[in-house]
N, C-alpha and C positions, 0 to 999 in steps of 0.2 A: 936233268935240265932244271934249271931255276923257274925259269916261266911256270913249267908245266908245273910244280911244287906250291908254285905262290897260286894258280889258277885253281889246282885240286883246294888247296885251304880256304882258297875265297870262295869257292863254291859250298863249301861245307860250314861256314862259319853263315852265309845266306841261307842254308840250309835249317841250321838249328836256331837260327835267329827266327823264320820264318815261323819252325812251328814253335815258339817260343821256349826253346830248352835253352837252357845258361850255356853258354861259350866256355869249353875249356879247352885242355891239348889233350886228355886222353881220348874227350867225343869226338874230334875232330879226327883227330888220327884211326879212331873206331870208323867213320865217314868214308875215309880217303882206302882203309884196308877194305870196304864194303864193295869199294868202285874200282877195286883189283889193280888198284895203282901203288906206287912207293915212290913216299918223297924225303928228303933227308932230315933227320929227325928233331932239326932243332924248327923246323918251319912250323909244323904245331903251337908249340909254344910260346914262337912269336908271335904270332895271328891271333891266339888265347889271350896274351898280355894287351894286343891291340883293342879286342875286343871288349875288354875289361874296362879300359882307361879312356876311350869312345863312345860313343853314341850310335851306334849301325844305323838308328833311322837315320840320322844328321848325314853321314856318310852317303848314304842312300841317295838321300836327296839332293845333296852337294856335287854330286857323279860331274866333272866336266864344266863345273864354275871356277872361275879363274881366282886363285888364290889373293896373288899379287900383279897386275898388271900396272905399272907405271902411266899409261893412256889416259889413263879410267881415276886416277888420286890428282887430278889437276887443282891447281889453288883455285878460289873464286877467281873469277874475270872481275876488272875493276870498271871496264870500257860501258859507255852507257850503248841501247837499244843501235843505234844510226850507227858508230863506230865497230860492232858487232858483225852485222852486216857486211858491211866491206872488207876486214881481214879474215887472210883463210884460217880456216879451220883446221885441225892439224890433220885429220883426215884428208881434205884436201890436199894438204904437202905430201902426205904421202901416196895418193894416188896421183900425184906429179910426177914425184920420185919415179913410181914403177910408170908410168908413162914414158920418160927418158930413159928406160935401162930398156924397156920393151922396143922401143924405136930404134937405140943403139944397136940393142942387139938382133933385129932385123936389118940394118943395114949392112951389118956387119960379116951375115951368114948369106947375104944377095949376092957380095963381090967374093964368098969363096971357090 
């Protein structure tokens, strides 16, 4: 299983990064044979290559920050303070949005 391959190396690449030993593919694979697991053999030396070319702290601490969100790269607003105010927000549209699909679809599951 893939999962379990990419989890055992990431866990081992945390590992040596932790106690400060340099990232390669034969410590990791020495890691992963320690923890009585097998994963297919080119995964090592991906995760080796990655950690080379990376930063593990940066990684670390990017865990779950949004790379790209379109939401969040909005151009400046031109509208001054009073005009602001009064148009919605695009968050607002979209808790509109799901306001109307929520309502459709309680009426919808009422009459079955």
């Amino acid at each position: 299983m893939s999962s379990i391959d990419e989890l055992a190396c990431t866990y081992a690449c945390l590992i040596l990064h932790d106690d400060d030993i340099p990232i390669n593919a034969e410590r990791i694979g020495t890691l992963i044979k320690a923890s009585n697991l097998k994963v297919e053999s080119y995964w090592p030396s991906l995760f080796a290559k990655l950690c080379q070319k990376r930063n593990i702290d940066e990684l670390i601490m990017n865990v779950g920050t949004p790379t790209c969100n379109n939401d969040v790269a909005t151009p400046p607003s031109t509208t001054t303070d009073n005009d602001a105010s009064t148009a919605p927000s695009v968050d607002d549209k979209k808790k509109a949005e799901a306001k109307e699909e929520s309502d459709d679809e309680a009426m919808f599951s009422l009459f079955d």
